[in-house]
C-alpha positions as CSV (number, residue, x, y, z in Angstrom):
1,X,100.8,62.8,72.5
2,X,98.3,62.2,75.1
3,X,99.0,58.7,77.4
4,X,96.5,56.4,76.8
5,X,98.3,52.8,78.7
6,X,100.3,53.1,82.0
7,X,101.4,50.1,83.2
8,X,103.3,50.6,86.6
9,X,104.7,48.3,88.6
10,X,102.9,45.0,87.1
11,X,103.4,41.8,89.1
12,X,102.0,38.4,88.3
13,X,102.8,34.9,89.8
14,X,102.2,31.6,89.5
15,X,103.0,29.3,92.4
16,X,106.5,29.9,92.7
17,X,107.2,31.2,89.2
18,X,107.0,35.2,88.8
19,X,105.9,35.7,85.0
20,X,105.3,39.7,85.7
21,X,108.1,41.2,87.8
22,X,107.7,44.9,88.5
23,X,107.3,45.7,84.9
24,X,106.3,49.4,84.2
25,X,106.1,51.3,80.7
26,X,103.3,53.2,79.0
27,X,101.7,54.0,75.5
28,X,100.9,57.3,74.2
29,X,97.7,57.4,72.0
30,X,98.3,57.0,68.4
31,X,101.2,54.7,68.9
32,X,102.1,51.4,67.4
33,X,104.0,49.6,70.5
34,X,105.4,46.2,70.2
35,X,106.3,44.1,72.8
36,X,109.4,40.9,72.2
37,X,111.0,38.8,74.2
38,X,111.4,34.6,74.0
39,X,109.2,32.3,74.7
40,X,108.1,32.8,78.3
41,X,109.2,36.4,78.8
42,X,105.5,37.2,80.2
43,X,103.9,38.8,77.6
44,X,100.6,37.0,77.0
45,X,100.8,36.9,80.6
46,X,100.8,40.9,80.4
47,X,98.1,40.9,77.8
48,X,95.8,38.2,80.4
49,X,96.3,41.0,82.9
50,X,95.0,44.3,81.2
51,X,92.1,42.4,80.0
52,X,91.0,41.2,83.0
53,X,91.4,37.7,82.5
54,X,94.4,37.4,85.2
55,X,93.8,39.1,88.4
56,X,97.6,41.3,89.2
57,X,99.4,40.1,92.5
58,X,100.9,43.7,92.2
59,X,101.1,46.5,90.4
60,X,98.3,48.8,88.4
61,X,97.0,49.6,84.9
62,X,95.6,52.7,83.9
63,X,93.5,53.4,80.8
64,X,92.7,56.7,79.7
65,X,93.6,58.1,83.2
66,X,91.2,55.3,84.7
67,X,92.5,52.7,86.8
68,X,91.2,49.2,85.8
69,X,93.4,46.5,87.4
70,X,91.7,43.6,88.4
71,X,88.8,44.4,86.2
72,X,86.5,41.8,84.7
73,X,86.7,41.3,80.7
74,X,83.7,42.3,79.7
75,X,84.3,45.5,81.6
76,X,87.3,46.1,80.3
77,X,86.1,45.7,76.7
78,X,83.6,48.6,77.6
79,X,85.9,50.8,78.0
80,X,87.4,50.5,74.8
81,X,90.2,47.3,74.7
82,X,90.1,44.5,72.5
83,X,92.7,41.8,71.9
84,X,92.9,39.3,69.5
85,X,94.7,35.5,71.3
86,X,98.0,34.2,70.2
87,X,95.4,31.0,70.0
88,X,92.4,31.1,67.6
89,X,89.4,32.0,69.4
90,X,86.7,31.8,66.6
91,X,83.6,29.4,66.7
92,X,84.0,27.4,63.7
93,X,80.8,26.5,62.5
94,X,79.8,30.0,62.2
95,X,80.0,32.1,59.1
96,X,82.8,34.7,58.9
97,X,79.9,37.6,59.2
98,X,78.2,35.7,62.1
99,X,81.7,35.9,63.8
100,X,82.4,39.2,63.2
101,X,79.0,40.4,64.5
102,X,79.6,39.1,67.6
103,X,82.0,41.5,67.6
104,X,79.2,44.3,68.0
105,X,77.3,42.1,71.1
106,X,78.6,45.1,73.5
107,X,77.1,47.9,71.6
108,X,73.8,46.0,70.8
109,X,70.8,47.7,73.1
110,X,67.8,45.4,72.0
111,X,66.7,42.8,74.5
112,X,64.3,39.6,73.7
113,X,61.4,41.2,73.4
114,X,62.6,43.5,70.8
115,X,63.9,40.9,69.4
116,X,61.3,38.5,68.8
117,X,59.9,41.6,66.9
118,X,62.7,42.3,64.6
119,X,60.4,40.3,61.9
120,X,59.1,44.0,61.3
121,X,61.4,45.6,59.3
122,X,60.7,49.2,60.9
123,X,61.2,47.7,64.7
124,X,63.9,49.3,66.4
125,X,65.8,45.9,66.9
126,X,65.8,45.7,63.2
127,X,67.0,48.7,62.1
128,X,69.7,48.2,65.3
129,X,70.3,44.9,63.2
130,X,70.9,47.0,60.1
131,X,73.2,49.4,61.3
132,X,75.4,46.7,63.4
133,X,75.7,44.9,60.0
134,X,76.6,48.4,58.5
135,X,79.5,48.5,60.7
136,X,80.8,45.0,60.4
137,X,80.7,45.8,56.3
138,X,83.1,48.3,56.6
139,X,85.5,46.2,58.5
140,X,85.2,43.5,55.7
141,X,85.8,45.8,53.4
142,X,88.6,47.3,55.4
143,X,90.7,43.9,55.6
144,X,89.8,42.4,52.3
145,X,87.0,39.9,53.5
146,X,84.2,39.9,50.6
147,X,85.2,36.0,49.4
148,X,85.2,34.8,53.0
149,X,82.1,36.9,54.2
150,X,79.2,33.8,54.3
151,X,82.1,31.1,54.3
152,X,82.2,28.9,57.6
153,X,85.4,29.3,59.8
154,X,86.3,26.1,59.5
155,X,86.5,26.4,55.5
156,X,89.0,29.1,55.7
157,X,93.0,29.1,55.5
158,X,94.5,29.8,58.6
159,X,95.7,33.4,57.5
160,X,92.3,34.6,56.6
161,X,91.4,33.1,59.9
162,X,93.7,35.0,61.7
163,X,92.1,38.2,60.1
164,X,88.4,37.7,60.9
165,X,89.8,37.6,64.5
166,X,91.3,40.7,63.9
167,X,88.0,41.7,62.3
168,X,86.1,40.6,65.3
169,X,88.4,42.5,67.8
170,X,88.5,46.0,65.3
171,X,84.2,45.3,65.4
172,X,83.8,46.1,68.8
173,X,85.5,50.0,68.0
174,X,88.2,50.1,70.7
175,X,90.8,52.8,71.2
176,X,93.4,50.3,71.9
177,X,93.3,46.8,69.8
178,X,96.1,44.4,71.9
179,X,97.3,42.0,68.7
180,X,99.2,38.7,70.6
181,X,101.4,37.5,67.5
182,X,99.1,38.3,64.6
183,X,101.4,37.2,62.5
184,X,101.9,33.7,63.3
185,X,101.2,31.1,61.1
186,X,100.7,33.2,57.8
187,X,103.4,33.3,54.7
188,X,105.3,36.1,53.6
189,X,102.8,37.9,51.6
190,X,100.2,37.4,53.8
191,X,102.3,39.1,56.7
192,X,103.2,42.1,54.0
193,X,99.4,42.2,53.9
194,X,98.8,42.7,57.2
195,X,101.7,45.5,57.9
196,X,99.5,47.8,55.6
197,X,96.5,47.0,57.4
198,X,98.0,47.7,60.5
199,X,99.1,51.1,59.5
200,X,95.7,51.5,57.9
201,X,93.9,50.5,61.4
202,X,95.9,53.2,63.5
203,X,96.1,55.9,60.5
204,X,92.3,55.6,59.0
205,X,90.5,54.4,62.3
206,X,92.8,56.3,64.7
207,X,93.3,53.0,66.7
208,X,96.3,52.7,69.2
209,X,98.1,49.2,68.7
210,X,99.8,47.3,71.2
211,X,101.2,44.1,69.5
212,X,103.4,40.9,70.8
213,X,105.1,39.7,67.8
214,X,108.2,37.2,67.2
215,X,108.7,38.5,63.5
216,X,111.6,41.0,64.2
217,X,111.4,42.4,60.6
218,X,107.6,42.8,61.1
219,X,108.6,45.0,64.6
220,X,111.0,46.9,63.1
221,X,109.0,48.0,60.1
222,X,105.9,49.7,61.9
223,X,106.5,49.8,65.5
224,X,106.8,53.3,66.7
225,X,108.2,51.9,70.1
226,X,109.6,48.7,71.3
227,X,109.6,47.2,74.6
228,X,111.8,44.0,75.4
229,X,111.0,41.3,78.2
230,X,112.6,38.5,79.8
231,X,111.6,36.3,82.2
232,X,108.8,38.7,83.1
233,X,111.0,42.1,83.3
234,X,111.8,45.0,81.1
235,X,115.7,44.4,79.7
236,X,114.7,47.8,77.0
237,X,112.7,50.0,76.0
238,X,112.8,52.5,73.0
239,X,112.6,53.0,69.3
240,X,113.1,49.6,66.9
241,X,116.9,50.5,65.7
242,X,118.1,50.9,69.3
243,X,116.6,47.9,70.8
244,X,117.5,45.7,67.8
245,X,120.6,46.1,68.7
246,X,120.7,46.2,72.2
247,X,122.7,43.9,73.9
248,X,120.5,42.5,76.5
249,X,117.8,42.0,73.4
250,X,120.6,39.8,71.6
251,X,121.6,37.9,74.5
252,X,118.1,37.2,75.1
253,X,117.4,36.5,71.7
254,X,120.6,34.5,70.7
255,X,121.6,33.2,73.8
């Protein structure tokens, strides 16, 4: 397989506290990768730091044979990376469609002017309109979304929540979708759920997945690889049923 992440070397601090130290792995395309460690082992740190929102004190990241450390968000988003945040990140008092096509913002080409003319059915902002909303029907359909589709955020349970984010990130087509515990807050069926759509994501939309998770059975029953930090370093690295039991993954786990 083809390397589509390389992360070499990675350093981030803050103040005195190094939450990055030297860290270094990579991600072939077509992989699901997940990333563990305890609270504070540095990996929302490491997803802040692809996607441009930290700035590296050391260290690279290439995408698709591109460097793009120290790149801004949005340009990193171009390129083909979403993430979805360990935090909800939706606006609330929009609809779940209205969230999902802001998904589609970077792909959208008409300015105001077209806009103001989309009243014509035949304008090209319209029919631009048309095909975004195309798009964001699939991904509804994809992920189960039809009873939540004109719903307000805010009217939603938290694990359908948790989806339109995942919606929203899927809607602006990446290559590589970074999920920061996707999982979190959502009951045992609804976690079932979304192993299948996972798999469905990489296997049907040929989507590489990089994913920070705490729920060890959820790693271990799709991950392809699995990397293990701690206190900002790499302790292991390989496939789920060697790093689950791994001794430095236990002690850092069970203390």
């Amino acid at each position: 397989m083809a390397e589509l992440l390389a992360v070499s070397d990675l350093t981030r601090r803050f103040g005195g506290l190094t939450a990055l130290d030297e860290l270094t792995f990579r991600v072939d395309e077509g992989m699901i990768y997940s990333i563990i460690g305890p609270n504070g082992a540095g990996k929302s740190t490491l997803f802040n730091c692809i996607c441009g929102i930290y700035r590296p004190d050391g260290g690279t990241v290439r995408f698709r044979d591109e460097e793009i450390t120290g790149r801004r968000p949005h340009q990193v988003a171009r390129r083909g990376i979403a993430r979805t945040f360990q935090n909800l990140e939706l606006f609330r008092h929009m609809t779940t469609m209205e969230n999902l096509m802001l998904g589609r913002h970077l792909h959208m080409r008409s300015g105001v002017w077209n806009g103001i003319t989309m009243l014509h059915r035949g304008s090209r902002a319209a029919r631009e309109e048309i095909e975004h909303r195309e798009q964001v029907e699939e991904i509804i359909d994809l992920l189960g979304l039809h009873a939540a589709r004109d719903r307000y955020i805010w009217q939603l349970p938290y694990g359908t929540q948790k989806l339109v984010e995942l919606g929203r990130a899927l809607a602006t087509r990446p290559s590589l979708l970074l999920l920061d515990e996707p999982a979190a807050g959502m009951n045992f069926e609804e976690r079932q759920d979304l192993l299948f759509w996972i798999g469905d994501i990489r296997d049907e939309l040929g989507v590489t997945i990089v994913m920070i998770e705490h729920n060890m059975q959820m790693v271990m029953g799709i991950s392809d690889r699995v990397l293990a930090l701690d206190f900002g370093r790499a302790i292991a690295e390989g496939e789920p049923a060697a790093i689950a039991a791994h001794p430095e993954v236990v002690r850092a786990y069970l203390g």
